[in-house]
N, C-alpha and C positions, 0 to 999 in steps of 0.2 A: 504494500500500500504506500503510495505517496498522496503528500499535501505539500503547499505552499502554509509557510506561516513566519511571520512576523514579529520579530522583538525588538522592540525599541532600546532597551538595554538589558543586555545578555545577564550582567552582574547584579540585576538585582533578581533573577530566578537562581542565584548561586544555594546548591542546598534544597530547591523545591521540591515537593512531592506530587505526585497524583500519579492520573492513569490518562491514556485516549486509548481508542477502540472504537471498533463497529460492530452492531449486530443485525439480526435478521428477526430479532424479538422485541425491539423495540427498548430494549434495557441493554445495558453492559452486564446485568447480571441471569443472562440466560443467553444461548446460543450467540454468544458472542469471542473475537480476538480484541488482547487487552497486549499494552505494553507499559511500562513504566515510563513515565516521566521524563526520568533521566537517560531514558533510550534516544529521546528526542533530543532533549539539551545538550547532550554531551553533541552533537552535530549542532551547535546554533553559532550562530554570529551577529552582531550586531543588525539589523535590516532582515530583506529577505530570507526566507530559507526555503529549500527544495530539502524537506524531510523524505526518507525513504527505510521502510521499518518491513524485516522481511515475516509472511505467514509462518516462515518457519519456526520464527525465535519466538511467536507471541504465546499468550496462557492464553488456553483454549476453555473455555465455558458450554457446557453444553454440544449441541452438532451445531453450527451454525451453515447457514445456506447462501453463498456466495453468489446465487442468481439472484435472492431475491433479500436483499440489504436494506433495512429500511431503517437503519437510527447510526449515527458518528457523533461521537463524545469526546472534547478536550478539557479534561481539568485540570490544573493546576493550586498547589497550594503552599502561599505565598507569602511572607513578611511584607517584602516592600511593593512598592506597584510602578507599572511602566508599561507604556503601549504595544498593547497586540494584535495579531489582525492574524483570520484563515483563510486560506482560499483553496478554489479547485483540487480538492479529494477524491484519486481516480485510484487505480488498483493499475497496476506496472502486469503488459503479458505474461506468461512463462514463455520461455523460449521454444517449448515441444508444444505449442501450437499450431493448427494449421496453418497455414498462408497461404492465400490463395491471389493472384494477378487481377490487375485490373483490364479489360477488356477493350484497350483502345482500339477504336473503327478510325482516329483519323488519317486523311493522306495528305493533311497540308505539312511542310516538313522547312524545318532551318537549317542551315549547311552554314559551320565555321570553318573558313580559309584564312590563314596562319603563313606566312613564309618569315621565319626568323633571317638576323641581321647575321653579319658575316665575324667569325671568332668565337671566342669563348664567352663564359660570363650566364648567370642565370635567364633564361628568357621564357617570358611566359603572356599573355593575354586575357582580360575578362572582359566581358562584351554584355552589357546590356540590353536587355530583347523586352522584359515585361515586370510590371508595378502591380500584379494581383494585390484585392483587397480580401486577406487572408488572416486568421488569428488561428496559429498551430493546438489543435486539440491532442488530446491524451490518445494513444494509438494510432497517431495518422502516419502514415509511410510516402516518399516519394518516387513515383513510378516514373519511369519515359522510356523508347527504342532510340536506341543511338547506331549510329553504323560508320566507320571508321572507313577512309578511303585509303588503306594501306596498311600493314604493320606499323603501330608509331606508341612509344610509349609515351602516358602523357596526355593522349588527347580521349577526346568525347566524354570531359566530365562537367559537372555543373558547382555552383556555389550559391547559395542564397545570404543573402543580407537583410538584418531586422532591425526594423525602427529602433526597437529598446539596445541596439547596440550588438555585435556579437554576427558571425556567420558560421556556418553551416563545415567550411574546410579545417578549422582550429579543433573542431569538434572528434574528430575522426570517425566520423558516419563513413558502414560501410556496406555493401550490397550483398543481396542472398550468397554470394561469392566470394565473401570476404575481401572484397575489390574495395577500393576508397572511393567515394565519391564524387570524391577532390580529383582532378584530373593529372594533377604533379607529379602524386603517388601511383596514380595506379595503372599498369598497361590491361587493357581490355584488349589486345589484340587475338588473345586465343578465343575471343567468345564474337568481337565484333568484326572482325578483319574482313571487309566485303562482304558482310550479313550483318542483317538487324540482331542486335541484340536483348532484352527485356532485362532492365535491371529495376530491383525493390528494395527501396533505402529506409531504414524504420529513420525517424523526424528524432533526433537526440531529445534527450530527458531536460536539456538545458535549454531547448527553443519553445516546447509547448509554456503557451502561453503569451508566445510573443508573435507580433505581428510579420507578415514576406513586407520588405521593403523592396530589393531587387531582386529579381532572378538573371542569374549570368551563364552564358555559355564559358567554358573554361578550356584553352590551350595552353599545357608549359611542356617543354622540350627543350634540353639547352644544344643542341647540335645546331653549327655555325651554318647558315644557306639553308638550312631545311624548310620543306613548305608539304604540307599536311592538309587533311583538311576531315571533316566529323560529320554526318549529318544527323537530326534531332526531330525526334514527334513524341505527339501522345504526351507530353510532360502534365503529368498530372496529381494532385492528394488525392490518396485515395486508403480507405482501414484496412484490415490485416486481410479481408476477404473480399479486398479488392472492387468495392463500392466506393464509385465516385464520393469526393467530398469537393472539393474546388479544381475546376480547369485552369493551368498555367499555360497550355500553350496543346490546344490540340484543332485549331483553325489560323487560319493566315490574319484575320483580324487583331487575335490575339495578341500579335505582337506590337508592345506599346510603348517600347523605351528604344533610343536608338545611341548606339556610341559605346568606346571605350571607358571602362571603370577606372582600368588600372593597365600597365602593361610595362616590360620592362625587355631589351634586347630584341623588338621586336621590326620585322623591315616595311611588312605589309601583315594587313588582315580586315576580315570584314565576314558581316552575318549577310547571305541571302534568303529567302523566304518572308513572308509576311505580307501586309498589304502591296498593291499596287503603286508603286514611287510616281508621285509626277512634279515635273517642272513648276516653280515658278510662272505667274503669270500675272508680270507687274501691271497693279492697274491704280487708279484714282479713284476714292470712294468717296460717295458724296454720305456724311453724316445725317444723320435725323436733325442732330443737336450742334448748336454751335459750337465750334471749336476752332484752336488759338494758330493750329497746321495745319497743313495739308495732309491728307491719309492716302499714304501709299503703301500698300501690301501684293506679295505676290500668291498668297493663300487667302483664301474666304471662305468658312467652314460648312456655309451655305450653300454653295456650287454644288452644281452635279457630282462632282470628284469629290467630296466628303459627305455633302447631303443631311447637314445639322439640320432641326428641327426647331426653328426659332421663336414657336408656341410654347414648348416647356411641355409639350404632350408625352413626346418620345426623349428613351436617354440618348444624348448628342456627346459621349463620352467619346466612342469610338470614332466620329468627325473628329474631333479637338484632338483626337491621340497622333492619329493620322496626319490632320495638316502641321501639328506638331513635329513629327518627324520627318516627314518631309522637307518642310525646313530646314533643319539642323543638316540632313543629308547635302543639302542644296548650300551649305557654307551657313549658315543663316537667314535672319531677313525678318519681315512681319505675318503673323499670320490676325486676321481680321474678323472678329465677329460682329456684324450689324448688329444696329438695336432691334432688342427682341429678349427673349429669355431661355433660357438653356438649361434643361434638366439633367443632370451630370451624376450618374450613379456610382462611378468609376472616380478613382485620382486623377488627376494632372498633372504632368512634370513637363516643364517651362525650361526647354535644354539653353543652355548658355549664351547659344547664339542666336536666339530667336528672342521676338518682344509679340506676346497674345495681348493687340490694341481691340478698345471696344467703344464703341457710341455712350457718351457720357453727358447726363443733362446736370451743371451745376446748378445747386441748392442755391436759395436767397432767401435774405430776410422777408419775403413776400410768400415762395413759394417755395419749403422745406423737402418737397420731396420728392424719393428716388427715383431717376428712370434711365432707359438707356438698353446699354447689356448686362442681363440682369444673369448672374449664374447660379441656377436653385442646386445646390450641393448638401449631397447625403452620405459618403462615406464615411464609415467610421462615426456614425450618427449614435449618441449614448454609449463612448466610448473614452474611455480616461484619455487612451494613448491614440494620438494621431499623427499625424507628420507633419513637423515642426514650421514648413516653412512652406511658401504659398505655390510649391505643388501640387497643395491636397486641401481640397478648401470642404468650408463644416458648416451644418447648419448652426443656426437662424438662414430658413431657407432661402432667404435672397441675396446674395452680395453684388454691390454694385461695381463695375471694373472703373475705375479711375482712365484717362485716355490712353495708359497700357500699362502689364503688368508686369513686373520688373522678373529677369527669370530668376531660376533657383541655382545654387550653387552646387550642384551634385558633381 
């Protein structure tokens, strides 16, 4: 069994007694597992904790029934007091359970191409593809086909990055195969070498509970000249018997982030797959509302080519992701949303080189209020932990854009 629990100061539980337990009788003292106290404390640290207390070592009460658990009890008792807090109390698999695959039908697919720089020296690549809005639950696994264009050690892995800090390769997740997930360590060539391969990655004990900030395709190989390349589908969360929980990338729309994370030693590289790329198409937009420029964008999320929905009817995420990246691919530039309103279910990340300008009506002491482009944003809606910065915007359902939106620094 694991919890989450919280101690605001460690030293003043020094010496405490009690019990926690769960049972299936409604009491701790019938068909229930108990442990002591200081089974708990002796693991504490000031702040969070990821408690983890095994059925083996607990006092067993009666039979209790593990399907059907219906009371958890934490007590403690105490001299001095200090703040505490529990959360999400799940039961850790056993290992000799079944596992069973998730069932991907997709055939839209990503290819990483890699040609490292010439010489020695570490060289490796992460590539940015997609921003799911995801928070890791207690037994979720990460599935995808990967297929290697060659014997290469090194490539077709992935990494994920979470808002609260922390990824996915530090961790040492590894696959039904004892493979790493992380692409640095591990060669898949005897499984993926010109074949798809099916790999199931259990979601480390240290990310449940935290939110996918990025997901990355991942190239490292430090051979001087070398050029490589991976291809990728079906990425998806999915439990041990392999029922969908969140799609990461199993359609060409899916892919919503574009560009380099990180990379070092590297001469060329690049992700294909995903939406259809198009050109710039610089034009002069005429505003609703006064304003102080002239608006020139070579994206308008309302065009056929992106097809926003500027009633607030439909979510218009997948427009904004799209002319979004576009953008960025295209060197920079503006991308442009008339006035109107935009239902946004989805994040947004505002790449570095691009400015999302919108129709802005200024306030006056006569007449206070808002119009323009209005963007109704719901992610991460009754959530503590959001993303900090105005890639991912939150209700109160209307935010009004200012004449453009400054990007984010990822």
């Amino acid at each position: 069994m694991s919890f989450y629990y919280y101690i605001g100061n460690v030293s003043a539980l020094s010496g405490a007694t009690g019990k926690v337990g769960f049972s299936s009788a409604g009491s701790l003292t019938a068909d229930a597992y108990t442990w002591e106290m200081a089974d708990v404390l002796s693991q504490a640290v000031n702040g969070w904790n990821l408690m983890t207390l095994r059925l083996s070592e607990a006092d067993i009460v009666g039979h209790p029934n593990l399907s059907a658990v219906d009371y958890f009890r934490l007590a403690v008792n105490k001299s001095s007091s200090t703040v505490s807090k529990l959360d999400t109390v799940y039961f850790v698999e056993r290992q000799d359970l079944v596992v069973q695959n998730h069932a991907g039908a997709g055939t839209d697919v990503l290819k990483l191409d890699v040609t490292n720089a010439a010489g020695s020296g570490n060289k490796y690549v992460y590539h940015k593809v997609a921003m799911p809005d995801y928070r890791f639950q207690p037994g979720d696994y990460i599935e995808y086909d990967v297929r290697m264009d060659g014997a290469v050690n090194g490539a077709g892995g992935l990494d994920i990055l979470t808002l609260e800090g922390g990824n996915f390769r530090d961790t040492g997740w590894t696959d039904q195969n004892g493979l790493s997930g992380h692409g640095g360590s591990a060669n898949l060539s005897a499984y993926a070498d010109n074949q798809w391969y099916h790999r199931k990655l259990k979601v480390p004990l240290s990310m449940v509970r935290k939110h996918i900030d990025q997901l990355l395709l991942v190239g490292e190989n430090d051979k001087g000249g070398l050029g490589y390349s991976a291809q990728y589908k079906n990425i998806v969360v999915a439990d041990r018997l392999g029922n969908l929980r969140q799609s990461l990338f199993t359609t060409a729309e899916e892919k919503s982030l574009y560009g380099v994370a990180y990379s070092s030693g590297i001469a060329d590289s690049g992700v294909t797959g995903g939406p259809t790329v198009y050109a710039p198409d610089a034009k002069v937009h005429t505003t609703v509302f006064g304003s102080q420029d002239v608006v020139v964008a070579g994206f308008d999320v309302t065009d056929a080519r992106y097809g926003a929905d500027p009633t607030g009817g439909l979510d218009a995420t997948a427009a904004f992701r799209h002319a979004l990246n576009d953008c960025a691919i295209a060197g920079g530039g503006v991308v442009y949303a008339p006035d109107g309103q935009y239902k946004l279910l989805g994040s947004l990340f505002v790449p570095t080189s691009c400015t999302l300008r919108g129709d802005w009506k200024k306030p006056s002491d006569v007449d206070k209020s808002v119009d323009g482009t209005l963007l109704l944003a719901y992610p991460g809606e009754g959530e503590m932990r959001r993303r900090g910065r105005l890639s991912r915007l939150e209700r109160p359902p209307a935010f009004a854009t200012c004449p453009s939106i400054t990007p984010s620094r990822r």
